[in-house]
C-alpha positions as CSV (number, residue, x, y, z in Angstrom):
1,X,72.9,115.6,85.3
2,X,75.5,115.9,82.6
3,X,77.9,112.9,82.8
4,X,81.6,113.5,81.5
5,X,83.8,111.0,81.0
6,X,86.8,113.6,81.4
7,X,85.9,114.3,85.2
8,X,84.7,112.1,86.8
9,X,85.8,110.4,90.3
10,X,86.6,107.0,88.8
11,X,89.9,108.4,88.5
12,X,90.4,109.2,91.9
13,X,89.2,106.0,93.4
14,X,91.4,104.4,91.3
15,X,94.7,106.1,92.2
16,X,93.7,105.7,95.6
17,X,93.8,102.1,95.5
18,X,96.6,102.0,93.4
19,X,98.5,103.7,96.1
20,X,97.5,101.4,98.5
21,X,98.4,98.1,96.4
22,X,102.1,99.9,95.2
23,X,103.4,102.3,98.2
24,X,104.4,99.0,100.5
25,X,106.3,97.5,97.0
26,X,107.7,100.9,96.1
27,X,108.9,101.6,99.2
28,X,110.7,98.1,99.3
29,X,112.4,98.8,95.8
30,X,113.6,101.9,96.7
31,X,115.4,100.2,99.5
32,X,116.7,97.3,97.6
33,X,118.0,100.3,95.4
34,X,119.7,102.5,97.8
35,X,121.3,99.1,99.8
36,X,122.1,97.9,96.0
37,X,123.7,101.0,95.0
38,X,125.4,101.9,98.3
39,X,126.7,98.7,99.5
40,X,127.2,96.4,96.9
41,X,129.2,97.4,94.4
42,X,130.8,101.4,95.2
43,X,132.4,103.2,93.0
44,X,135.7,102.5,92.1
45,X,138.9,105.2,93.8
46,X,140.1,107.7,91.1
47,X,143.5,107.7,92.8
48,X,145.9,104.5,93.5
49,X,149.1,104.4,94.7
50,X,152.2,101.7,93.0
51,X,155.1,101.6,95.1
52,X,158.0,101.1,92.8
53,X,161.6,100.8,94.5
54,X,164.4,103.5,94.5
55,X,166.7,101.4,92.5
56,X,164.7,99.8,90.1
57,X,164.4,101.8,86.8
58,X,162.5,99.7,85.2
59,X,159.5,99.1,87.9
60,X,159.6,103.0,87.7
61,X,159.6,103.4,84.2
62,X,156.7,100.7,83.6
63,X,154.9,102.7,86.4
64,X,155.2,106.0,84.7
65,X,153.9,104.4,81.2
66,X,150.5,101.9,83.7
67,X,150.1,106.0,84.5
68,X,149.7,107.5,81.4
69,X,147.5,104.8,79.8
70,X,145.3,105.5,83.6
71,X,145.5,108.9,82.9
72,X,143.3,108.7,79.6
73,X,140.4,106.8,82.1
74,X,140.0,109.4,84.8
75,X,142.4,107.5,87.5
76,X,145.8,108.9,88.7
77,X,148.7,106.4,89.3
78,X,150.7,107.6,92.5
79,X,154.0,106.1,92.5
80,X,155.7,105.3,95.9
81,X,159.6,104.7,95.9
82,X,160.6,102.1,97.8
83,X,163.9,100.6,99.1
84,X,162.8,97.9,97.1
85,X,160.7,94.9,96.8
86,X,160.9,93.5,100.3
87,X,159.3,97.3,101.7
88,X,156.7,96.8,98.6
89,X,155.8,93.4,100.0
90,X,155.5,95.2,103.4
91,X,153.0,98.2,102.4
92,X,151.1,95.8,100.6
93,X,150.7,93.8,103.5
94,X,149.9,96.6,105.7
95,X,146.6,97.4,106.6
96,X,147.2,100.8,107.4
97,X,149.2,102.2,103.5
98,X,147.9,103.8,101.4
99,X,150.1,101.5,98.8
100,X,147.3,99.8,96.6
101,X,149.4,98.1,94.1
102,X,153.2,96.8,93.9
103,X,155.8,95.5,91.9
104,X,157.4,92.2,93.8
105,X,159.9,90.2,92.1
106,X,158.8,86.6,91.9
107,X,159.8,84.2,94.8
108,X,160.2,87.2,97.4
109,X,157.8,86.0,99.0
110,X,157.9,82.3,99.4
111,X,158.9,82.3,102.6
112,X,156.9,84.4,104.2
113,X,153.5,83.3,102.4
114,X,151.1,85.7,100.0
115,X,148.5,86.3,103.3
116,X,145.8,88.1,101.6
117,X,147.4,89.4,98.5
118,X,146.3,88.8,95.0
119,X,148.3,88.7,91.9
120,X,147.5,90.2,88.3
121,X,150.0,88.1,87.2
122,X,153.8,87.8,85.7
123,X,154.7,91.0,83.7
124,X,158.5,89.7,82.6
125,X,161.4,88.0,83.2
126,X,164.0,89.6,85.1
127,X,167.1,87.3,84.3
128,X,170.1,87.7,86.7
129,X,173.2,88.8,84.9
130,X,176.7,87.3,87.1
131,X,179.5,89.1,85.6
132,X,183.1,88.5,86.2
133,X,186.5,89.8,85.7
134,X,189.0,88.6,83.5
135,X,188.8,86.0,80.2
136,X,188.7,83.1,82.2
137,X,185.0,81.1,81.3
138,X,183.1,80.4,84.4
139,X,180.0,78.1,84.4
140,X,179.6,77.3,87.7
141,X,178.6,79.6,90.7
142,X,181.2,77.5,92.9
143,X,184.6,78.7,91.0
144,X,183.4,81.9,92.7
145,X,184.5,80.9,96.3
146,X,186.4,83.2,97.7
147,X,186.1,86.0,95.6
148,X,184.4,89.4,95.9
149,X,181.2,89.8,95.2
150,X,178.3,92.2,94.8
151,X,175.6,91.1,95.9
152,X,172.9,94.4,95.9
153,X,171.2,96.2,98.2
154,X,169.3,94.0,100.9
155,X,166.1,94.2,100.6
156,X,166.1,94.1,96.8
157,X,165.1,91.1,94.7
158,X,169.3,91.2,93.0
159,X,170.1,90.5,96.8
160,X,167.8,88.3,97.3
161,X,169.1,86.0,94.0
162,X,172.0,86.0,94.8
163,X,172.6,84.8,98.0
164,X,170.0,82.5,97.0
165,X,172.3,81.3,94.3
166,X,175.3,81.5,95.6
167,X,173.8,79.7,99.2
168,X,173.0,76.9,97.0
169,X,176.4,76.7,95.4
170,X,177.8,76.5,98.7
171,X,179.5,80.2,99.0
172,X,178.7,82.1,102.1
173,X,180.1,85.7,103.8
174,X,182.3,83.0,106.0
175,X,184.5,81.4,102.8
176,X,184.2,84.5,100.6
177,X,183.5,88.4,100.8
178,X,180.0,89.2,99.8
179,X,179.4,93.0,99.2
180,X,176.1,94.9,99.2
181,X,176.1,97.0,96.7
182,X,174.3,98.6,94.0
183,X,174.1,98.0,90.4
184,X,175.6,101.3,89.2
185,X,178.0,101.1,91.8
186,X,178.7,97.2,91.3
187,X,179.7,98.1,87.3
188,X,181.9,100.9,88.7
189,X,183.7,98.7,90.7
190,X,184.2,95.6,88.4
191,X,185.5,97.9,86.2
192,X,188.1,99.2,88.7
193,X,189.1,96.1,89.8
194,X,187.2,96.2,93.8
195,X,185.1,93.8,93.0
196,X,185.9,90.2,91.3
197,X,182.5,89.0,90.8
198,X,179.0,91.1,90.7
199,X,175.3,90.0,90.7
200,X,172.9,92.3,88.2
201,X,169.2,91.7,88.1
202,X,168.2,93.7,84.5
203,X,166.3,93.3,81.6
204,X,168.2,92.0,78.9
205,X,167.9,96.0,76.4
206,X,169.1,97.9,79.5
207,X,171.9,100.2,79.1
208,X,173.8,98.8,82.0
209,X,173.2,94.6,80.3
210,X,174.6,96.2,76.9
211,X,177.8,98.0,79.0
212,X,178.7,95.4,80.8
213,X,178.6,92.6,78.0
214,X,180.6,95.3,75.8
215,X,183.5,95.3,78.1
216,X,186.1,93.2,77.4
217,X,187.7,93.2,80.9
218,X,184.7,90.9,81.6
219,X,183.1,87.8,81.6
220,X,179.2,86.7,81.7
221,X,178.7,83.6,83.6
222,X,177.0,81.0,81.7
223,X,175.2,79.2,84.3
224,X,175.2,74.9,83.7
225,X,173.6,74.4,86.7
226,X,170.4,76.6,85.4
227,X,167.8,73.8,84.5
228,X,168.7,72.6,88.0
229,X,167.8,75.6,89.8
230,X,164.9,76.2,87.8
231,X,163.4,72.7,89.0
232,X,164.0,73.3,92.2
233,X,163.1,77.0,92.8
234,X,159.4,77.1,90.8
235,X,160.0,81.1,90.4
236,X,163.2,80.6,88.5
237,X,163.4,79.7,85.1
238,X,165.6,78.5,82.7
239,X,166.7,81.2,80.1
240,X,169.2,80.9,76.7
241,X,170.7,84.4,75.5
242,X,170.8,82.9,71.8
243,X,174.6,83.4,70.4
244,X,174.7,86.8,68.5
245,X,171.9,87.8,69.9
246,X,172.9,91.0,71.5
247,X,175.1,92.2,68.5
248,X,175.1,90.1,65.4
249,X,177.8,91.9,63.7
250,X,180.1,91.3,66.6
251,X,178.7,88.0,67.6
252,X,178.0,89.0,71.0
253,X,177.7,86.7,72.9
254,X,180.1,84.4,71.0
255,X,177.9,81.3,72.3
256,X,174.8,80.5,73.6
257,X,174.5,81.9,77.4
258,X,172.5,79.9,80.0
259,X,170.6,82.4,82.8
260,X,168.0,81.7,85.6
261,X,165.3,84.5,86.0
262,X,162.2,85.2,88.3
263,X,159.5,86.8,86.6
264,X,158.3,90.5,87.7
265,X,154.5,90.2,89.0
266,X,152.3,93.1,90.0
267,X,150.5,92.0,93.2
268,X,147.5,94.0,94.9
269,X,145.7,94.1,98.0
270,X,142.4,91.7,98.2
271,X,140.6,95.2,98.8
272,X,141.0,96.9,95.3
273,X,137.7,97.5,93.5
274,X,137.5,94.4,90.7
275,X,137.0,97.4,87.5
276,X,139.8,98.8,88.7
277,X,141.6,95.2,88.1
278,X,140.2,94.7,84.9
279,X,141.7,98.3,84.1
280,X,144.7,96.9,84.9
281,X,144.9,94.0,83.1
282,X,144.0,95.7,80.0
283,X,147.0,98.5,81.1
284,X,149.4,95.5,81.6
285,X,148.2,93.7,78.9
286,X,149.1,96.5,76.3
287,X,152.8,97.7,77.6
288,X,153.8,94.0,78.4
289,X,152.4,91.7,75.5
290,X,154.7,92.5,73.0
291,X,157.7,90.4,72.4
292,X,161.3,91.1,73.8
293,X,165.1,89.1,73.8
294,X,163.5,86.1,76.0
295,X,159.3,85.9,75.0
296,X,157.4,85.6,72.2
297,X,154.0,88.4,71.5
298,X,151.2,87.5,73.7
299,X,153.7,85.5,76.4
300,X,152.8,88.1,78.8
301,X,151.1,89.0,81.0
302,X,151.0,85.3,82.4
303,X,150.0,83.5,85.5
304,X,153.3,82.0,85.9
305,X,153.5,84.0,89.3
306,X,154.0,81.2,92.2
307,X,154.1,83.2,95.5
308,X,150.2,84.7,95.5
309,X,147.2,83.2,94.4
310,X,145.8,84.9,90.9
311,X,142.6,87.3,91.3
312,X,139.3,86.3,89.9
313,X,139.1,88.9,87.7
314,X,143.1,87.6,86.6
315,X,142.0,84.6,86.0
316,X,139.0,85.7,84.0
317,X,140.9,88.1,81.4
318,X,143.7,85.2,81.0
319,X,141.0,82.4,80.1
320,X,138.7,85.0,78.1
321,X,139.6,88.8,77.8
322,X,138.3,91.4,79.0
323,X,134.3,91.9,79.4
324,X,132.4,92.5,76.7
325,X,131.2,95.9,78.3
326,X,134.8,96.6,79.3
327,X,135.5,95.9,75.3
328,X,133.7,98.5,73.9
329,X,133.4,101.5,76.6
330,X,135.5,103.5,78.2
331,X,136.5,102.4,81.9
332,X,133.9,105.1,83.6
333,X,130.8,104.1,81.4
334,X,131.8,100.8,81.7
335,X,131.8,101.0,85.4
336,X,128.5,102.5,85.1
337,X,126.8,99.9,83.2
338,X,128.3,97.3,85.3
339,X,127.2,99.2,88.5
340,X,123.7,99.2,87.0
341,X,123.3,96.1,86.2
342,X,124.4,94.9,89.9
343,X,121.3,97.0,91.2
344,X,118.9,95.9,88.5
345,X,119.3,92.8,89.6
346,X,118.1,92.7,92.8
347,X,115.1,94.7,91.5
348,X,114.3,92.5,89.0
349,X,114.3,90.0,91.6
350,X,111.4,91.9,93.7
351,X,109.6,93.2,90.6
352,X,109.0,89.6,88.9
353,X,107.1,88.5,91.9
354,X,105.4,91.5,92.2
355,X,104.3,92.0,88.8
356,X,101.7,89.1,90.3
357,X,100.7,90.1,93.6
358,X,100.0,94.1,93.1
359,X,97.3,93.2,90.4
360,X,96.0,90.2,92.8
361,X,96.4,92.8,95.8
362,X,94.8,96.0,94.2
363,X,91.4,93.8,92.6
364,X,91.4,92.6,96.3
365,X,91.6,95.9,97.7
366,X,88.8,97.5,95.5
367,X,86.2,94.3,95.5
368,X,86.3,94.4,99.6
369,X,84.2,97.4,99.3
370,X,81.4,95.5,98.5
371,X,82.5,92.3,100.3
372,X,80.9,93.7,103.7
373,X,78.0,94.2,101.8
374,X,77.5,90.6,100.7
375,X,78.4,89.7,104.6
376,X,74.9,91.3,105.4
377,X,72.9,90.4,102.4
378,X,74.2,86.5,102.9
379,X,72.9,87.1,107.0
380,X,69.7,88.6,106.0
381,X,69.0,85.9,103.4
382,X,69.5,83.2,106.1
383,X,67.3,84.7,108.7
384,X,64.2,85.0,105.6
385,X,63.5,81.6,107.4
386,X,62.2,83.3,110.5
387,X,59.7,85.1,109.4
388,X,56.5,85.5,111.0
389,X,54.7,88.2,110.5
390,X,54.0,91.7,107.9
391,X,56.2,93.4,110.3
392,X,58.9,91.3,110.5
393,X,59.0,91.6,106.0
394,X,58.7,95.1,106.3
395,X,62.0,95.6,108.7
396,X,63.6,93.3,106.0
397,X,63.0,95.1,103.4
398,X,63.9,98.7,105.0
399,X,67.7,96.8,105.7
400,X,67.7,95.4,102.1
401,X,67.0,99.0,101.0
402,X,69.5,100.2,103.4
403,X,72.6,97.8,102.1
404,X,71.4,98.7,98.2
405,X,72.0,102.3,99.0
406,X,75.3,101.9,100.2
407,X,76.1,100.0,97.2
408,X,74.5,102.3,94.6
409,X,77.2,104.7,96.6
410,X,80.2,103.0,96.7
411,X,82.7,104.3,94.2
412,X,84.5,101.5,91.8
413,X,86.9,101.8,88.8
414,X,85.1,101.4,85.6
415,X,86.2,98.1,85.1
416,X,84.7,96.8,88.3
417,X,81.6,98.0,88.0
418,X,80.3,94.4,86.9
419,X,80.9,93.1,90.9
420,X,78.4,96.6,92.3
421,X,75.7,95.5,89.6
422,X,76.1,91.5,90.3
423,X,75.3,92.3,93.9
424,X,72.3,94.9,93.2
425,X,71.2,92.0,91.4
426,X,71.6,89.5,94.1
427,X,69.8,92.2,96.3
428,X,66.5,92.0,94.0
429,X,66.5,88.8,94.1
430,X,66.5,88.6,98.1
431,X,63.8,91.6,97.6
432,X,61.6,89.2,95.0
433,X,61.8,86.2,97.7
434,X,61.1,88.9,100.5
435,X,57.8,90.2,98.3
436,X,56.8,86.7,98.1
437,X,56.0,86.1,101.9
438,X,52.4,86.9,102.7
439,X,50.8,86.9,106.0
């Protein structure tokens, strides 16, 4: 008979066992795969929804730019007008919106208490701007008692500093006539004379900062008491408008002007997927780390938020960046990669064990086939003892035979074949004790 090498049934008796030594561990890693991918880490929404506020043209201007720079990484930014920042605190805090992601004005919520909301941080200040009219130099919030005063839309963060201001300075709707009113409307109506006094919450470039200053039927309020407020209200700080520095030619303002501002934060639900966070840090990070009238480049974003707790992934980017993988990919192959790795984990966790036992289980598996066999020849060795007669060798040596034929026909991978011809041997040399006996 023609032996070759190229078909024989060596390679069949070793898949077989194979099988049996891998199907149970790669039946457990394609679990820990599908739980892995399924559960552990999903894939992050392409669509979010910001809710903004009505009024507030800068929250819906920076939303408009966050949704261009997500634009570029496969997500779309849905922005949700609001009434203002109390409704955003609202929808955020609702299980049942759709709202994902909000502007709140710092200190909004200190009352009420951040319940499971995260923050992403401070984005800018949002000093409050008291205007009055006439020449007449007013530097503290009590010389407005009395007078008429607009104090924004309720609901708003303006309406909310003020009567927090003006509560402090002891002015309330029973010794004075407090008017809610908006900020288009509030210039509108210092200018005509209905209102004596008028609250503005504004960036200090906005068209509506740069009218009012520029009349000069009024007056900005520079505030002494601001370093007070600012240590006792943690979300207000103390702010200097710099003489000159909103028209050097004209030297406007003519001297220094002291302002208390919150700081606008962006503030999520616990829920949102952590790339998407990291997306938005590096978003936020590149519309709001420039420098403007009040911080220097690289001021913000900051964790100066006081009413919710920072997110992990916050706190991360502010003490180190972004991740590396985030550094270098785009947001979707990053996501990927990270996504990956989560699942490789786990896997690596079962395949380093198992690197051991499937060699351990499949030599086990392929030397039990002769391990019965050695069971029979250890039982007929012991019972050589016994022996009494011709007949009694003869019957041993026709079951000796008998166990050597089933080994000659038991089927091993080449590299076991040493264990089928250390037991033949063992079999002779039962067979030359066996030959020995003579009756």
């Amino acid at each position: 008979m023609k032996f070759d090498p190229r078909n024989n049934k060596f390679t069949a008796i070793f898949t077989r066992e194979m099988l049996e030594a891998t199907l149970p561990s790669f039946l457990l890693i394609c679990l820990a795969l599908f739980f892995a991918y399924k559960f552990i880490d999903p894939a992050p929404p392409r669509n979010i929804v910001i809710a903004t506020g009505e009024a507030d043209l800068n929250y819906n201007a920076f939303a408009a730019i966050y949704g261009v720079y997500l634009k570029k990484e496969g997500i779309h930014l849905q922005i949700r007008k609001t009434a203002g920042d109390d409704e955003n605190l609202r929808l955020l805090k609702d299980p049942d919106s759709n709202v994902d992601i909000a502007f709140i004005q710092d200190g909004m919520a200190h009352s009420e208490g951040a319940g499971s909301l995260l923050s992403l941080g401070s984005l800018y200040y949002q000093p409050v701007w008291i205007f009055c009219r006439g020449k007449t130099e007013t530097t503290h919030l009590s010389a407005l008692k009395g007078k008429r005063i607009g104090v924004g839309y309720p609901g708003s963060g303006s309406h909310f500093l003020a009567n927090t201001l003006l509560s402090e300075s002891g002015i309330n709707a029973s010794n004075s006539t407090l008017v809610t009113i908006g900020a288009e409307e509030a210039v509108a109506a210092l200018q005509s004379d209905k209102l004596d006094a008028a609250f503005f919450v504004d960036v200090a470039n906005s068209s509506l900062v740069r009218e009012l200053i520029a009349d000069k039927h009024l007056t900005m309020v520079s505030m002494d008491t601001a370093e007070a407020f600012s240590r006792k209200f943690a979300f207000m700080h103390h702010l200097v408008l710099p003489e000159g520095a909103m028209d050097l030619a004209r030297n406007i303002p003519s001297h220094d002007v002291h302002l208390v501002a919150p700081t606008a934060t962006l503030v999520i639900k616990d829920s949102m997927h952590p790339a998407l966070i990291y997306l938005m840090m590096k978003v936020i990070a590149e519309v709001h780390g420039g420098p403007s009238m009040f911080n220097g480049k690289g001021e913000f974003p900051s964790a100066k938020d006081t009413d919710f707790p920072i997110s992990t992934q916050a706190l991360n980017f502010y003490k180190s960046g972004l991740p590396i993988i985030d550094k270098y990919l785009p947001f979707w192959a990053a996501t990927f990669v990270n996504r990956t790795l989560i699942v490789i984990l786990p896997l690596l966790a079962l395949l380093i064990p198992l690197t051991k036992i499937i060699p351990m289980v499949y030599v086990w598996l392929v030397k039990r086939k002769l391990f019965r066999y050695y069971g029979e020849l250890r039982f007929l060795d012991t019972q050589l003892q016994e022996i009494k007669s011709a007949e009694d060798v003869r019957q041993c040596l026709d079951k000796l035979n008998e166990i050597e034929t089933k080994v000659v026909n038991v089927k091993l991978p080449v590299p076991f074949s040493q264990y089928a011809y250390e037991l033949r041997a063992h079999i002779e040399l039962v067979r030359s004790k066996l030959n020995q006996r003579t009756f």
